[in-house]
N, C-alpha and C positions, 0 to 999 in steps of 0.2 A: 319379691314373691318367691317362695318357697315352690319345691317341684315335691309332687304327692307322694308319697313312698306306700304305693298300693301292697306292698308286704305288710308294712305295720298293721294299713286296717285288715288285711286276712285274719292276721295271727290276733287281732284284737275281735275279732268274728268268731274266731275260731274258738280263743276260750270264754265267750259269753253265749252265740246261737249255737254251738254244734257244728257249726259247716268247718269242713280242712281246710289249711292251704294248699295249694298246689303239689301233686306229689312230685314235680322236678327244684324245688324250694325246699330248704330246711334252716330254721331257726337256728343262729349261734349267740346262743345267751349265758351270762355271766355266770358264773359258777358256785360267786355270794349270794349277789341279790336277785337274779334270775333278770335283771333289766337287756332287752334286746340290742347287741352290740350290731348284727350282720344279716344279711338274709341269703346264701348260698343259693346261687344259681347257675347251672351250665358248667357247674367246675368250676368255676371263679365267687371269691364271693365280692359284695355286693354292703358298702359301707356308708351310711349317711349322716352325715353331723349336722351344726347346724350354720345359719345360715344358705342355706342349700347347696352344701357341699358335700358331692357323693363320689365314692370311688369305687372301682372293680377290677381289684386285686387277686394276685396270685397265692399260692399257699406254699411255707404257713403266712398265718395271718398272729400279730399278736397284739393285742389292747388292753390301754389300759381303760375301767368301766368307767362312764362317766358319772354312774351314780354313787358307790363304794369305794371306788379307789383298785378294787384288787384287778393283778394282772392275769390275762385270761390268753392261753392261746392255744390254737386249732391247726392240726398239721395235714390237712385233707379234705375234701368234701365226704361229708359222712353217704354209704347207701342207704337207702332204705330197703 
């Protein structure tokens, strides 16, 4: 059994009702296909593959997308 990744349904909240995610959360998505790599939290971000493998890593962070291929990497937690 899978553990929920309550960021993914925000940010799928987010862009179908209107509602935001969390202002201490920020989206880190690919830069081809916009597919959700991370969900930045607390200054760490915050990575889940599958199987229910998550991890909560320091920065940078670099991946490659699971949907495109291309390489993507983020050298901070963004402010807002």
């Amino acid at each position: 059994m899978t553990t929920p990744y309550h960021s993914h349904r925000a940010a799928t909240q987010s862009r179908h009702t209107g509602t935001s995610t969390s202002p201490t959360e920020r989206e880190w998505r690919c830069t081809s296909c916009a597919k959700l790599l991370g969900v930045c939290r607390e200054g760490q971000m915050h990575l889940r593959f599958a199987r229910g493998h998550e991890y909560l890593v320091g920065f940078p962070v670099v991946s490659t997308c699971r949907g495109c291929g291309s390489l993507n990497k983020v050298t901070g937690p963004a402010l807002r």
